[in-house]
C-alpha positions as CSV (number, residue, x, y, z in Angstrom):
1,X,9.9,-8.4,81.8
2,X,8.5,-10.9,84.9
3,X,5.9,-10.1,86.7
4,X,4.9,-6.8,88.4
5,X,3.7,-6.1,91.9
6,X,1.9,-3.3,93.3
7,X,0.7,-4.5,96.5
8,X,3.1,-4.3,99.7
9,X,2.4,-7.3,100.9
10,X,2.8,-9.5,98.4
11,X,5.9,-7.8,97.5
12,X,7.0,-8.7,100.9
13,X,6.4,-12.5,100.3
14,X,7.8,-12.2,97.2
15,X,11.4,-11.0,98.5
16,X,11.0,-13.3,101.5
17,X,10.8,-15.9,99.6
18,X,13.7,-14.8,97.1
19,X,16.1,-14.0,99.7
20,X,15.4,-17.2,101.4
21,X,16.2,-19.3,98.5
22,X,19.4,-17.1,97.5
23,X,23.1,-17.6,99.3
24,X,24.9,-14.7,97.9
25,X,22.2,-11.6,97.6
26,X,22.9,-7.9,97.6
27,X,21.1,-4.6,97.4
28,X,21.4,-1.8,95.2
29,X,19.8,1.0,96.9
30,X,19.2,4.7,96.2
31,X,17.3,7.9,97.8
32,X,14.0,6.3,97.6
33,X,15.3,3.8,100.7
34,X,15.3,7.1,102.6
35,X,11.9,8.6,102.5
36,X,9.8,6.7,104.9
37,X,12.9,8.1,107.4
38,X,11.8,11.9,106.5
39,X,15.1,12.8,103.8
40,X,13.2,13.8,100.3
41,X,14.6,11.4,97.3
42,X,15.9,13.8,94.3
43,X,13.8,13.0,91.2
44,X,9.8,12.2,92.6
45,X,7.2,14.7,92.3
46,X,7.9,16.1,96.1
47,X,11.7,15.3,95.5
48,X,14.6,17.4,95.9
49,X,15.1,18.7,92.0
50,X,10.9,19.8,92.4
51,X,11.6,22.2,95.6
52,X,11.9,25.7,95.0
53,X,14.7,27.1,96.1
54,X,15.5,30.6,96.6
55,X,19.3,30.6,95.0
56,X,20.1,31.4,91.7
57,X,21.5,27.8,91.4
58,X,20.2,24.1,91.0
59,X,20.2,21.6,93.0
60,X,22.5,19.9,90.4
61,X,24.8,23.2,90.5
62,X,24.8,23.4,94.7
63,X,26.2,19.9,94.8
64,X,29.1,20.4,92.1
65,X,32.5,20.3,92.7
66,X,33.2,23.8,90.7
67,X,30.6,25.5,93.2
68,X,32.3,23.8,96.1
69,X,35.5,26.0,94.8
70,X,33.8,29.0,93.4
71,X,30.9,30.0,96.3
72,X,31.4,27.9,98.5
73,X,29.1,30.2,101.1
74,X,26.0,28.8,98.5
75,X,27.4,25.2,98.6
76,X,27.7,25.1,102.2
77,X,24.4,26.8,103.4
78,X,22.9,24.3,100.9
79,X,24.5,21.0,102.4
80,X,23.6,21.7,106.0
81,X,20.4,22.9,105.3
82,X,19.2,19.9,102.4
83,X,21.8,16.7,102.6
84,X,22.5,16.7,106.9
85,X,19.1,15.0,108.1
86,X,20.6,14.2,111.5
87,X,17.2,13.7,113.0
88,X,16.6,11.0,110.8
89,X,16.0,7.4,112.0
90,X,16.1,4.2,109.7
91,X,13.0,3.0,108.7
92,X,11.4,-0.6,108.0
93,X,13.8,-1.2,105.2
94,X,16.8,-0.9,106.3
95,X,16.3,-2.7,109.2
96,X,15.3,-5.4,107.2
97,X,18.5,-5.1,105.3
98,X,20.4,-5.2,108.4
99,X,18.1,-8.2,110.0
100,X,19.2,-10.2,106.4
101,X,22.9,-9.4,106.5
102,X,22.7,-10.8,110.2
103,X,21.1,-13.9,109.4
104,X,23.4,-14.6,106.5
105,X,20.5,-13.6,104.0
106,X,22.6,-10.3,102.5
107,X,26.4,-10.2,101.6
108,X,26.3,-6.4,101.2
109,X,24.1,-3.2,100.6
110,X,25.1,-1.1,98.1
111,X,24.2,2.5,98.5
112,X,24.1,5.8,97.1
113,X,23.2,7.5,100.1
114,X,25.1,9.6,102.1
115,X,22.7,9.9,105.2
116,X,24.5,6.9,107.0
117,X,20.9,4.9,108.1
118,X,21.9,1.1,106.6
119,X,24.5,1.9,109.3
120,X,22.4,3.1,112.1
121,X,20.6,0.5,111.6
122,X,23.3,-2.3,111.9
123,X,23.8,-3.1,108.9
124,X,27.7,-3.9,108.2
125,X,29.0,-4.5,105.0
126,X,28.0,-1.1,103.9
127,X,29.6,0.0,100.5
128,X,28.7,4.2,100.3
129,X,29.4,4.5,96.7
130,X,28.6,8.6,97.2
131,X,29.9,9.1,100.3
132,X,28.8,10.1,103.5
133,X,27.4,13.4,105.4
134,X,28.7,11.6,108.8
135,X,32.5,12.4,107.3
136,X,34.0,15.4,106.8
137,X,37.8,16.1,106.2
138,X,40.3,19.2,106.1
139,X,41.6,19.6,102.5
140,X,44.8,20.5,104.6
141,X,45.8,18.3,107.1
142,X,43.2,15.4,106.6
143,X,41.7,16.4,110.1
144,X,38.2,14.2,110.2
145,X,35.4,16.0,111.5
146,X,31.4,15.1,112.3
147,X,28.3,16.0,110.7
148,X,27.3,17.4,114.3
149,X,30.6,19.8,114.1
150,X,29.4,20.6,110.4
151,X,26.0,21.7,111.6
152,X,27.9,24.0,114.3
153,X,29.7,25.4,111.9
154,X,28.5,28.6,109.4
155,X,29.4,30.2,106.4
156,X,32.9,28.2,105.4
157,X,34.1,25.7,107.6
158,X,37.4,25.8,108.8
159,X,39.7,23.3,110.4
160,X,40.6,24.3,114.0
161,X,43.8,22.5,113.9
162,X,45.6,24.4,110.6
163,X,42.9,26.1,109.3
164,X,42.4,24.7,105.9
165,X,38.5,24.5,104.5
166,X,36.6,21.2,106.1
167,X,34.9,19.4,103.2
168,X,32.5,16.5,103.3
169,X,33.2,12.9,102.7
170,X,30.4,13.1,99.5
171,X,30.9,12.5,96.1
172,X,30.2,15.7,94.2
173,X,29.2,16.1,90.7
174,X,31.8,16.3,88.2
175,X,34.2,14.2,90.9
176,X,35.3,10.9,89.9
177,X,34.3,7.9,92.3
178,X,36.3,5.9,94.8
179,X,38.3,3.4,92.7
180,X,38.1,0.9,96.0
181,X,34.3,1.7,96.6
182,X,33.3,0.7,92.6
183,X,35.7,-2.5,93.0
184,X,34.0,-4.1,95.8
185,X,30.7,-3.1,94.8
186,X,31.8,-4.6,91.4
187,X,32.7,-8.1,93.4
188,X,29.5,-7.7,95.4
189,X,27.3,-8.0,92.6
190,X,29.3,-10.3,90.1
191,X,28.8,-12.8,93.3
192,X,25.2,-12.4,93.6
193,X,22.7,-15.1,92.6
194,X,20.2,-12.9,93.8
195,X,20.3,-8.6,92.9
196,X,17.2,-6.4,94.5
197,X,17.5,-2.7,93.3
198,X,15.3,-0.6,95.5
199,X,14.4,3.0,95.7
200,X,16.6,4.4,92.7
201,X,15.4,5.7,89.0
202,X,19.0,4.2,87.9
203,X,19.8,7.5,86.4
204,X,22.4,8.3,88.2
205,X,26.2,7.2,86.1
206,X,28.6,5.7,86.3
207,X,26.4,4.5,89.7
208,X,23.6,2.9,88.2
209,X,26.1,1.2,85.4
210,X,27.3,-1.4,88.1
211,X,24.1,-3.5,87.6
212,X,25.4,-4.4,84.3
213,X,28.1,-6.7,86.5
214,X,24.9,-8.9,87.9
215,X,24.5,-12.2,86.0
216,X,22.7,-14.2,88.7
217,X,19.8,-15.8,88.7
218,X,17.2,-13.0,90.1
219,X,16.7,-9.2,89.3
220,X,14.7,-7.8,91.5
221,X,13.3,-3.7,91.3
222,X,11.2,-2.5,94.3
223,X,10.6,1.3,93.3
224,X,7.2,3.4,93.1
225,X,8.4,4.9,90.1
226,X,9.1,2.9,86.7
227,X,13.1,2.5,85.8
228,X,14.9,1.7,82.6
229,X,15.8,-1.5,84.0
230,X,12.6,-2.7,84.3
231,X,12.1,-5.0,81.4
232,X,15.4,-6.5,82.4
233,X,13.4,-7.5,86.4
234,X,12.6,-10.9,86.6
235,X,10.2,-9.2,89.5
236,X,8.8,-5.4,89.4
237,X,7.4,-4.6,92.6
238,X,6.0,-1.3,91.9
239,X,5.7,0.1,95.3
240,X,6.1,1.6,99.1
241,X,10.1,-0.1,99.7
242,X,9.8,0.2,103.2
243,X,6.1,-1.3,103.1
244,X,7.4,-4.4,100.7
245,X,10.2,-4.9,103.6
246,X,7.9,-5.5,106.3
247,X,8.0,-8.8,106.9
């Protein structure tokens, strides 16, 4: 393993410097980016998988494609009430990331987010390997629908147009994902002389296995937690992600 990090600011001179040098970076990012922007990350000790809930089911079970089909009333007061955030703003990282992708710094941000923030906060070249909350289609007629119509909605959404159910654009567990989102994401990083994985345990397959496509020159993990991936970092920064993007 390189070295490791813990302080915010020299993590930020760290990846200004790296991104500087670099013509062909990306980003691998994961729930972590979100939590400066108020959306909980899934696996940390105030995270998602650590609430109390007061369903019979886990979080793991209330985001599966078999509860989607079998009580879909729990799967859908779930969503709105945990995965819509549509009060949140993007924070200090992902403008960053969009700053970088403007300047030429940053080919692409790969995410597995569904809250839509790289987007809000310009970022581009945006490859949503889970989906997104901002989607939502008829399983019938392919009718596209809002996250704001979503939240409007209760109990089982239905399409006003033919009445099919409304389901959202995310990438349950136990569904496959999109062949076109893995092969650009694949491209992305085989590219990249420079690879900065932030705000993700890497725990999350077949996701986390597209790292294994990077064989540029830096590897870079900005996470507060540690990852399996770490001895494999030519820099750990072991800290606040949208603190070691303020720069």
């Amino acid at each position: 393993m390189g070295k490791t990090i813990t302080d915010p600011a020299e993590a930020a001179q760290e990846l200004r410097g790296l991104f500087d040098a670099s013509t062909h970076a990306v980003f691998f990012g994961g729930a972590g980016v979100s939590t400066a922007s108020g959306i909980p990350d899934f696996r940390s000790e105030n995270g998602l998988y650590n609430q109390h809930f007061s369903s019979k089911y886990s979080p793991e079970e209330l985001l599966s494609h078999h509860l989607w089909r079998e009580d879909p009333e729990a799967f859908y007061d779930f969503y709105r009430k945990m995965m819509c955030a549509p009060e949140a703003k993007p924070n200090q990282a992902h403008l960053k990331l969009a700053e970088l992708e403007r300047d030429g710094k940053l080919d692409a941000v790969v995410t597995q987010n569904i809250d839509g923030l790289h987007q809000a906060a310009g970022s581009k070249n945006v490859i949503e390997l889970h989906g997104s909350t901002h989607r939502n289609y008829c399983v019938r007629c392919g009718a596209e629908y809002s996250e704001e119509w979503m939240l409007q909605t209760t109990g089982v959404p239905h399409c006003p147009r033919c009445g099919g159910v409304v389901k959202p654009d995310v990438v349950l567990y136990e569904e496959p994902l999109d062949e076109k989102n893995i092969t650009n994401a694949i491209e992305a990083i085989s590219r990249a002389d420079l690879l900065v994985i932030g705000g993700t345990s890497l725990v999350v397959y077949p996701a986390a296995g597209l790292i294994q496509y990077f064989s540029g020159d830096h590897l870079v993990i900005v996470n507060l937690q540690p990852t399996g991936q770490d001895s494999a970092a030519d820099v750990v920064c072991a800290c606040d992600i949208a603190k070691a993007f303020d720069w």
